[in-house]
C-alpha positions as CSV (number, residue, x, y, z in Angstrom):
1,X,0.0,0.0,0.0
2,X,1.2,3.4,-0.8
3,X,0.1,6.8,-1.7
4,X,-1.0,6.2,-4.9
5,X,-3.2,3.6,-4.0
6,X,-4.6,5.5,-1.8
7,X,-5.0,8.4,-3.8
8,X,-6.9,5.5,-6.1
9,X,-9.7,4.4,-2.7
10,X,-9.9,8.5,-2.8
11,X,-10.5,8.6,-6.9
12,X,-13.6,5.9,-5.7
13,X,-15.2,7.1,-3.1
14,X,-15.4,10.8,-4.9
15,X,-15.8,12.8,-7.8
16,X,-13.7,15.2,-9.5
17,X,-12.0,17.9,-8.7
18,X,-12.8,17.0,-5.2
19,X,-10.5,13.7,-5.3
20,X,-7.6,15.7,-6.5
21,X,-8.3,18.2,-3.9
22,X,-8.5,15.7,-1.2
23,X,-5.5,13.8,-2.3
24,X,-3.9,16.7,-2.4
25,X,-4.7,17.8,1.2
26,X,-4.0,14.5,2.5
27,X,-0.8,13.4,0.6
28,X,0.6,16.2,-1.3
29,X,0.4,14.7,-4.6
30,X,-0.8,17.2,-6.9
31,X,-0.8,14.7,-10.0
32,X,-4.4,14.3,-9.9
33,X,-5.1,18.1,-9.3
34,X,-6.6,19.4,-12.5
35,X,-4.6,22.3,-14.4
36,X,-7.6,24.8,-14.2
37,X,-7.9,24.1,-10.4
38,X,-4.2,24.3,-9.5
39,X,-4.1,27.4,-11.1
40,X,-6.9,28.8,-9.4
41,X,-5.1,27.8,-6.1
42,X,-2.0,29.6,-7.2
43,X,-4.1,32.8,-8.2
44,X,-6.0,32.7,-4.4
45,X,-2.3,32.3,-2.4
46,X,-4.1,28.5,-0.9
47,X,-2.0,25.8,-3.0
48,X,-0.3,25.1,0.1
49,X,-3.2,23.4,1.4
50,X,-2.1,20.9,-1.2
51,X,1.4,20.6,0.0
52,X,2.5,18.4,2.8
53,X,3.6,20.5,5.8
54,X,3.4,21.5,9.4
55,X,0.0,21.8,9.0
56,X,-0.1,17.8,8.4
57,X,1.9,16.9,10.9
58,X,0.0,18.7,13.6
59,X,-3.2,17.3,12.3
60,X,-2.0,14.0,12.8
61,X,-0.3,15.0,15.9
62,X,-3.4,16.4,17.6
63,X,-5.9,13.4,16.5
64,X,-3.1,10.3,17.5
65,X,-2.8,12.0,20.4
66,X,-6.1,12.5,21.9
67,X,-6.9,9.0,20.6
68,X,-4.3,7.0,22.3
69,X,-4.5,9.6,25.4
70,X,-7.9,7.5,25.9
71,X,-5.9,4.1,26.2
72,X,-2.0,5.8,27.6
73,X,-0.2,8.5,29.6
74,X,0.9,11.2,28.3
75,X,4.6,10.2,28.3
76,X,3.5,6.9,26.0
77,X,1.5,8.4,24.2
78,X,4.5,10.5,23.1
79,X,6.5,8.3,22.1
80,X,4.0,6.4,20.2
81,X,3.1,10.0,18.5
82,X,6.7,10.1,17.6
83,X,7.3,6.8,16.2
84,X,3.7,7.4,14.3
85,X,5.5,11.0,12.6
86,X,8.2,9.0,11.7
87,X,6.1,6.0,10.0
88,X,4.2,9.0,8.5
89,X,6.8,10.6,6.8
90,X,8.5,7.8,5.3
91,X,5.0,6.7,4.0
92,X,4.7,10.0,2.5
93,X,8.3,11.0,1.1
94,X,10.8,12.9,3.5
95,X,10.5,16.3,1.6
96,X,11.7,19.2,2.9
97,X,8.6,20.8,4.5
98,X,7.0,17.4,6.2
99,X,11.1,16.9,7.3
100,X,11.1,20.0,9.1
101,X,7.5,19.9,10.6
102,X,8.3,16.0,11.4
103,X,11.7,17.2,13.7
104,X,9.8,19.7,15.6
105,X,7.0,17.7,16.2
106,X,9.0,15.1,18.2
107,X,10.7,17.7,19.5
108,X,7.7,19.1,20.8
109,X,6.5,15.2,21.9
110,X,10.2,14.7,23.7
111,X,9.6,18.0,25.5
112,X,6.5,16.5,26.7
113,X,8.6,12.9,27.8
114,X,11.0,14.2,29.5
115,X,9.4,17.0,30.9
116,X,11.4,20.5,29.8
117,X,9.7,23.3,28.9
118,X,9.4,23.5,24.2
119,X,10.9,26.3,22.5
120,X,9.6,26.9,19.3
121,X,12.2,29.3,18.0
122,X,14.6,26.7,19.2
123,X,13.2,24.0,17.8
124,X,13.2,25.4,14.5
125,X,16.6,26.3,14.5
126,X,17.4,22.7,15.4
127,X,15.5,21.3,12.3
128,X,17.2,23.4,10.0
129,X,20.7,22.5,11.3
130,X,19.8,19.0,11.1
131,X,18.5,19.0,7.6
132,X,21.1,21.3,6.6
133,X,24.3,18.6,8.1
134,X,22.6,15.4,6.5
135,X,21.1,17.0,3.2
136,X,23.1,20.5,2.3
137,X,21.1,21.0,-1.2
138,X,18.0,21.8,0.9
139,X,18.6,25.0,1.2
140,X,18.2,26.0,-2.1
141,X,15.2,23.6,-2.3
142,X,12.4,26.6,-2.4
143,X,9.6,24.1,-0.3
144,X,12.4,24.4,2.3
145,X,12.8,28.0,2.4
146,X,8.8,28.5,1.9
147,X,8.3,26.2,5.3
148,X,11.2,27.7,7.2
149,X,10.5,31.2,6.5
150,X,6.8,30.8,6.9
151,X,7.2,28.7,10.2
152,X,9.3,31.4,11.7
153,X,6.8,34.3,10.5
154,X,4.3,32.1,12.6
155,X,6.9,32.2,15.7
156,X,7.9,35.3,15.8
157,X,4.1,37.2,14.6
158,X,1.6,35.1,15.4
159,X,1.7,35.4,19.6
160,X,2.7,39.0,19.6
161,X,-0.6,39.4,17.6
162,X,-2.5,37.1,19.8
163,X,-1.4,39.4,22.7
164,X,-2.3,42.8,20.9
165,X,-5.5,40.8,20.2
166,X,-6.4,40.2,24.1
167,X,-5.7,43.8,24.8
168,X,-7.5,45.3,22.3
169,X,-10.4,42.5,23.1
170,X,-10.4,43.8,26.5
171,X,-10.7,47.8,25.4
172,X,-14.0,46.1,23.5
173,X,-15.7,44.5,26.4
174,X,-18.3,47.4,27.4
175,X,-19.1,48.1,23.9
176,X,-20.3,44.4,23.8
177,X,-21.5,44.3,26.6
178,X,-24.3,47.0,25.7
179,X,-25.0,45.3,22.5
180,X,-28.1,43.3,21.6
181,X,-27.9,39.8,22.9
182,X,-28.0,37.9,19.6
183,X,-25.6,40.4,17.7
184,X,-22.9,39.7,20.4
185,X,-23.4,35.8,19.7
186,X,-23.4,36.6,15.9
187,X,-20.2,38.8,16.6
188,X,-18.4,36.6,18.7
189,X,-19.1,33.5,16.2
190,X,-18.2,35.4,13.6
191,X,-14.6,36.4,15.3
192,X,-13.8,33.1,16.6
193,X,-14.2,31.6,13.1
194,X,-11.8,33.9,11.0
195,X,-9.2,35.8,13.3
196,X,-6.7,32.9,14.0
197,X,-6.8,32.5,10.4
198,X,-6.3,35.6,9.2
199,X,-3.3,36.3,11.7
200,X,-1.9,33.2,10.8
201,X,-2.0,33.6,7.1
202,X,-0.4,36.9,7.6
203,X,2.2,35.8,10.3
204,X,3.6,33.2,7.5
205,X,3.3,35.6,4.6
206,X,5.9,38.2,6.1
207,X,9.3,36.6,4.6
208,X,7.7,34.7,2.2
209,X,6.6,37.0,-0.4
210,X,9.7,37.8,-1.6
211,X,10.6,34.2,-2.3
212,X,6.6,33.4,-4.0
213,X,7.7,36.7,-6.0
214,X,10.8,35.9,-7.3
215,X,10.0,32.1,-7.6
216,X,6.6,32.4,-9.4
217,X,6.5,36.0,-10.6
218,X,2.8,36.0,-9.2
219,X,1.7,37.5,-6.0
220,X,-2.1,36.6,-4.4
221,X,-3.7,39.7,-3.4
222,X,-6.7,38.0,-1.8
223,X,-4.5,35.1,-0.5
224,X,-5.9,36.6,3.5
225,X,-8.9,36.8,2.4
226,X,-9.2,32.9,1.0
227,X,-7.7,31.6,3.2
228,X,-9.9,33.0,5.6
229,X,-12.7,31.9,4.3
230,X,-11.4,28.3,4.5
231,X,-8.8,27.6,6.7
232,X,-10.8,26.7,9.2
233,X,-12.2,23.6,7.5
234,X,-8.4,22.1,6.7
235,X,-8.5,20.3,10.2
236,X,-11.9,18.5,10.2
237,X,-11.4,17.9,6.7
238,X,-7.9,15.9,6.9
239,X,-9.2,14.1,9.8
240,X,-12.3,12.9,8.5
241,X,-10.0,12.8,4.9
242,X,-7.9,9.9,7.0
243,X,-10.9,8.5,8.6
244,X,-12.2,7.7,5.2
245,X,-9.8,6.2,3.6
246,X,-9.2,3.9,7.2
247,X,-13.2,3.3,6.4
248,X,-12.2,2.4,3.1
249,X,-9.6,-0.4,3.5
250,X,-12.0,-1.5,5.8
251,X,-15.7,-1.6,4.0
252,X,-15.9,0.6,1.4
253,X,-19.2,1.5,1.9
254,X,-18.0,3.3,5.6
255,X,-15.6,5.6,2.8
256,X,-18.3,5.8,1.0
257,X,-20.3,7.1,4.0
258,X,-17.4,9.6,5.2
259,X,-17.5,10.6,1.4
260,X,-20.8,12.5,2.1
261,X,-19.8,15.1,4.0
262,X,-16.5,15.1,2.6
263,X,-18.2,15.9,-0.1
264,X,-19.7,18.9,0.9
265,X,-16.8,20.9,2.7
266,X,-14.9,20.1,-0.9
267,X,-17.5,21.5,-3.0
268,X,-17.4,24.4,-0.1
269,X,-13.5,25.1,-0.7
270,X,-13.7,24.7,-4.5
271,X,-16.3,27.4,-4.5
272,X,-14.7,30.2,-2.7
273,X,-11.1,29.5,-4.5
274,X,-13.2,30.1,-7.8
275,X,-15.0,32.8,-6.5
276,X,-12.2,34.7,-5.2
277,X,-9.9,33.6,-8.0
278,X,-12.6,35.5,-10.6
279,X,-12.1,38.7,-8.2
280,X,-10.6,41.5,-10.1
281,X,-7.0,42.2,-9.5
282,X,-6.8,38.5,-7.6
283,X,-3.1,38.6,-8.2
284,X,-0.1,40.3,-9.5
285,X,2.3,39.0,-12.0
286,X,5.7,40.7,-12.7
């Protein structure tokens, strides 16, 4: 069994483009991904969804880990995290980007076993001289300098933004507080769905866009805005993604069952990355 036979259960249990999507999301493989559609992806600044990252391995970290946390400790359940991010990636193919995420996941697992406090910033810097000793040519490799730069725009951004956040959430309390009832549920919904997204998205893009504009000659303009509008889904959807294709192996019909639903949060994500790749002035080429 490998990924292309998996990719093949996927090509069963649904349609296209939403196969290649899937696949895509799950694996990386971008074979399957139709021309029109990858495009589109390029155009809305969301074809990383369709490359294997940090993303993935967290994913997989966070639904292992709650799973065997019903059965182990915590410590056990690390080290059986670890060895499963290990399995994963050589499923998969050690690229750059699922290299880099794989390291500081156990990283962030050993913290957890022998009990010392994770450093993210650390940790990153401890995958990259890693890869860099065993496999110099990486660092020309652009998925490694894309998944670098973008994981330490995260580090460095993302919690100093979460902090302004709390304090300007804070200032906002009274104003809320004389608001209507159902508007503050609507508000608060509303928030909680896209601001983690939308810091995120930005957080990565600060020393990347240099690289995605030399590289590509293409910049997304409406890249926060897409992502947005569907990051939030990546995690249910890769979880249910891998619970399907588990189903699958299993009784197809189960896939077939998982399919459904996987069908719709697809056909959700293929709609707004057409939508906003029709927007005027969507991207920038130079």
């Amino acid at each position: 069994m490998n990924v292309a036979d998996l990719s093949l259960l996927i090509g069963q249990i649904l349609p296209e483009p939403h196969a290649g999507l899937l696949s895509g999301i799950l694996f990386g493989t971008k074979a399957t991904i139709a021309p029109a559609l990858k495009d589109a992806l390029i155009t809305t600044g969301t074809i990383h969804v369709t490359a294997l990252s940090g993303a993935n391995i967290t994913i997989l970290v966070s639904l292992v880990g709650t799973l065997l946390l019903l059965i182990f400790s915590r410590q056990i359940t690390a080290v059986l995290t670890c060895g499963i991010i290990i399995g994963f990636v050589l499923f998969v193919g050690p690229s750059a980007s699922v290299v880099r995420a794989a390291i500081m996941g156990v990283l962030t697992l050993s913290s957890t076993v022998f009990g010392r406090q994770y450093a993210a910033l650390l940790s990153l810097c401890i995958a990259v001289v890693v890869m860099l000793v065993f496999n110099p040519s990486w660092l020309t490799d652009l998925s490694f300098q894309l998944s670098v730069l973008s994981t330490l725009g995260v580090i460095l951004f993302f919690k100093k933004q979460r902090l302004y956040y709390a304090e300007w959430k804070k200032q906002q309390v009274k104003a809320q507080a004389e608001m209507p009832s159902f508007v503050k549920k609507i508000g608060t919904v509303f928030y909680g769905l896209i601001e983690d997204d939308l810091r995120m998205t930005l957080s990565a893009q600060v020393f990347t866009i240099p690289i995605i504009l030399f590289a590509f000659g293409r910049l997304s303009l409406v890249a926060p805005l897409a992502n947005v509008f569907i990051g939030f889904l990546i995690p249910p959807l890769t979880a249910l993604g891998l619970f399907a294709v588990a189903f699958g192996l299993v009784w197809f019909p189960l896939g077939q069952i998982a399919g459904w639903f996987l069908w719709v949060m697809l056909s959700y994500i293929l709609f707004i990355v057409e939508l906003c790749a029709r927007l005027p002035f969507a991207s920038i080429s130079w």
